[in-house]
C-alpha positions in Angstrom: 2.2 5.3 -0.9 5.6 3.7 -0.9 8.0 4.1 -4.1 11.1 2.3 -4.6 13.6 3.8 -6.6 16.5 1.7 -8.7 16.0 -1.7 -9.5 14.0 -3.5 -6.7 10.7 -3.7 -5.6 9.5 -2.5 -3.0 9.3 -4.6 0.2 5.9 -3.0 1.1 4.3 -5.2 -1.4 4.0 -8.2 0.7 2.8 -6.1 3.6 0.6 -4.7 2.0 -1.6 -7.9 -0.1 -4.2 -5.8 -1.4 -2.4 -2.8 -2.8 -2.4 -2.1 -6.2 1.4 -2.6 -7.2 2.9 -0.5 -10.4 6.2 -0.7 -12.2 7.0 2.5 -13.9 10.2 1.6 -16.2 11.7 4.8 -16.5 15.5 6.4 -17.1 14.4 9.8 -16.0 14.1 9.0 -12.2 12.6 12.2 -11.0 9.8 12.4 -13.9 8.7 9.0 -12.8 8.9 9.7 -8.9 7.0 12.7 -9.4 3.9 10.7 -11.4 4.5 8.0 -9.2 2.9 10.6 -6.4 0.3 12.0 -8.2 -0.9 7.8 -8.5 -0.4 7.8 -5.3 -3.0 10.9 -4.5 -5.1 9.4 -6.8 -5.2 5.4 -5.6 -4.8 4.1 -2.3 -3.5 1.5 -1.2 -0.9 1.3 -4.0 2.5 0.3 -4.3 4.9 1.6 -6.8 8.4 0.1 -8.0 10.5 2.6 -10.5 13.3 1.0 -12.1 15.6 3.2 -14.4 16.2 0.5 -17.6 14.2 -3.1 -19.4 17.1 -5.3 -17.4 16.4 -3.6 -13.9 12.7 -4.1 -15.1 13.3 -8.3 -15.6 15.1 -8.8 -12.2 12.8 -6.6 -10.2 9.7 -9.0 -12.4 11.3 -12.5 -11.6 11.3 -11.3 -7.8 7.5 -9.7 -7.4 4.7 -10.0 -9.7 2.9 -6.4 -10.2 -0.3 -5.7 -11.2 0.4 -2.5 -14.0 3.7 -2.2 -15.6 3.6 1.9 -16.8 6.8 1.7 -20.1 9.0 4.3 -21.2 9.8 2.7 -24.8 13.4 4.9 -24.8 14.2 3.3 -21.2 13.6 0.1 -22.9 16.5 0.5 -25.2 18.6 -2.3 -23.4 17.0 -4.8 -24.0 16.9 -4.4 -28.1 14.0 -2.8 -30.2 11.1 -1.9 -28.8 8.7 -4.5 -30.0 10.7 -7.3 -28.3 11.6 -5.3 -25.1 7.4 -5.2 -24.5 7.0 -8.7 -25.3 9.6 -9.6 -22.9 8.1 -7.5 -20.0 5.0 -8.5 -21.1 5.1 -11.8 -20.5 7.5 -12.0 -17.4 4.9 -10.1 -15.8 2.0 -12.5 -16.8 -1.6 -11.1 -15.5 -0.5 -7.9 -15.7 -2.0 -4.9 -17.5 0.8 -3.0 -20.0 0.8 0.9 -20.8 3.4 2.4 -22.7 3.6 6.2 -22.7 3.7 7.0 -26.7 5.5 10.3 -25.8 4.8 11.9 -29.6 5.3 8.2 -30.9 3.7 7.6 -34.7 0.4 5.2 -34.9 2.7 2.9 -37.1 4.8 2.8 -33.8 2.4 2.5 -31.6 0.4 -0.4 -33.2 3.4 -2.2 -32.8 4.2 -2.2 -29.1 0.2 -2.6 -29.3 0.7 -6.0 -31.1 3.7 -7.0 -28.9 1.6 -7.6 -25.8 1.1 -4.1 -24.0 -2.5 -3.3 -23.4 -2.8 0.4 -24.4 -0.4 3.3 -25.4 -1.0 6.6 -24.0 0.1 10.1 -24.1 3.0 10.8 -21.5 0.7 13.8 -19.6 -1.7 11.6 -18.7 -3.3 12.8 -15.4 -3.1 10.1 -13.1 -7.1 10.0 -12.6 -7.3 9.5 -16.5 -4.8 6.7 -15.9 -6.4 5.1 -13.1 -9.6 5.2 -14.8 -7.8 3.5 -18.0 -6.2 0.9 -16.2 -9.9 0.3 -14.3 -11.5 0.0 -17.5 -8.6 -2.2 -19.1 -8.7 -4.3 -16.7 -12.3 -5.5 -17.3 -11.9 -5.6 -20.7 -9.1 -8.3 -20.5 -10.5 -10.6 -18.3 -7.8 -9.2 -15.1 -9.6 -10.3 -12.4 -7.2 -9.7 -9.9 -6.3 -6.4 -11.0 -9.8 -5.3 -11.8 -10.9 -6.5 -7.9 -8.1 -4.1 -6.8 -8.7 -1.4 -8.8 -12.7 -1.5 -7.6 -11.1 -1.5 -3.5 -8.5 1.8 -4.7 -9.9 5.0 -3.7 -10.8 6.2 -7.5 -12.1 9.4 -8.3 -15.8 8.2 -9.5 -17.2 9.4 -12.7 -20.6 10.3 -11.6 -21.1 14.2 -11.9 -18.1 14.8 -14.0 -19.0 13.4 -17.4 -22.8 12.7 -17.1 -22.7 8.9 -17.6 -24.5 8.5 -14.2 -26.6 10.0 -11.3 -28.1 8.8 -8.2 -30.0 12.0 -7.5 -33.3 10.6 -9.6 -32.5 13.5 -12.2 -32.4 12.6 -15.6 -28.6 12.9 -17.2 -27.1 15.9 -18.2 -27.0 16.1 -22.7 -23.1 14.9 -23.1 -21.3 16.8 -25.6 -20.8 14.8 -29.3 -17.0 13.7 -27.9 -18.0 12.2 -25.4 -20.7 10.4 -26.8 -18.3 9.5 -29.2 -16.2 8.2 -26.7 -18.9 6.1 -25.2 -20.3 4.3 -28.1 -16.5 3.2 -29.2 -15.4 1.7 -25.9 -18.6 -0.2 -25.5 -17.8 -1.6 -28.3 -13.9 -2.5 -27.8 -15.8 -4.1 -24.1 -18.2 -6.6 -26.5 -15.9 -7.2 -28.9 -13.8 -8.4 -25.4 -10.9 -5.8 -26.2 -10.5 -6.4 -29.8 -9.6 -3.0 -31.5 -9.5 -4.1 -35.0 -13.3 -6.3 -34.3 -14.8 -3.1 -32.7 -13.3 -1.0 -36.0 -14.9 -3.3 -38.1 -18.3 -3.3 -36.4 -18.7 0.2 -36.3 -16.9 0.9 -40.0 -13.4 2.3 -38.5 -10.5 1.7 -39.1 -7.9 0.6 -36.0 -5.8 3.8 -36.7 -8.7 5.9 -36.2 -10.0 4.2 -32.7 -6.4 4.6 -31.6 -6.3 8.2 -32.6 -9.5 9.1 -30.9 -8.7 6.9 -28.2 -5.3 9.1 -27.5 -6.8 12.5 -28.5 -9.4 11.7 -25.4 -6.3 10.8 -22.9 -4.9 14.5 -24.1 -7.8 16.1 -23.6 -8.5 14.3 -19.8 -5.0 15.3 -19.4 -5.6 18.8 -19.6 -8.6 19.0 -17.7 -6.9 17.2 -15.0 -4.6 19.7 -14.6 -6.3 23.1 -14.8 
């Protein structure tokens, strides 16, 4: 998987059509290099661009589309507060899917960038399977087409066997603990309610906070297992 450090993009993208491409916008160079590898064990064919500020970010943007931009809100910094800096990104890069990596950020915080334009916050040990799988399941629930079609052709972990939500052996499912069926019954309903937090919150008698704490709490806890 190539990675391009500073502030271009890297040239493999048009060589390589169907890759998924990332921008990770990131001032600590090495941190992002080093995730940027573990995405790149965990997806192939990707493509990943890591830029160290928001500026770098909007040059390397008006030169290559991407398909995920991955946001480090302090790295942001240049380009004002943090709410504007996403919406900036965010629509530069139109069709793209948004993460920002909350890094201990409070919900109040959070639900901002959220309402800016980016697609998701999550926690910055993320394992790179939980955040393939995110980004898989984002980008169905937004209507990405494009990214969702390359997501399906990247080599991603499946999660048949590991959680219980499907078998092809004929064998009935295995009983999923309460979390997880937890887990389930709220993202089905963030999918019908086509990605609408505060609509799915509403139908099942949540508030937004809560989804969004669950939501995180079940990034940590992939996090971990990912990296046992």
């Amino acid at each position: 998987m190539p990675v391009t450090l500073a502030g271009q993009m890297t040239q493999d993208f048009q060589a390589r059509p169907n890759a998924a491409r990332f921008l990770i916008v990131d001032e600590k160079l090495g941190r992002a290099a080093e995730f940027a590898q573990e995405l790149g064990n965990e997806m192939a064919p990707a493509a990943v661009s890591i830029v160290a500020g928001g500026r770098h970010a909007l040059e390397s943007l008006r030169e290559e589309r991407c398909d995920a931009l991955l946001l480090d809100l302090p790295s942001l910094a240049d380009l004002g507060a943090p709410e504007e800096a996403v919406t900036r990104l965010v629509k530069l890069a139109e069709g793209a899917l948004a993460l920002v990596f909350s890094d201990g950020s409070s919900i109040s915080a959070n639900l901002a960038v959220l309402r800016a334009g980016a697609h998701d916050c999550v926690p910055r040990h993320i394992s790179a399977s939980e955040l393939s799988r995110r980004l898989a399941q984002l980008a169905g629930r937004h209507g990405k087409a494009r990214v969702s079609r390359l997501f399906e052709m990247c080599e991603i972990g499946p999660l048949a066997g590991r959680d219980g939500l499907s078998r092809n052996d004929g064998e009935p499912p295995a009983i999923l603990p309460m979390w997880r069926q937890e887990q389930r019954i709220i993202e089905e309903a963030i999918a019908r309610c086509q990605g609408n937090v505060a609509l799915a919150a509403a139908a099942l008698e949540l508030s937004p906070s809560t989804i969004y704490r669950k939501r995180q709490a079940w990034a940590e806890a992939e996090g971990k297992r990912g990296a046992a």
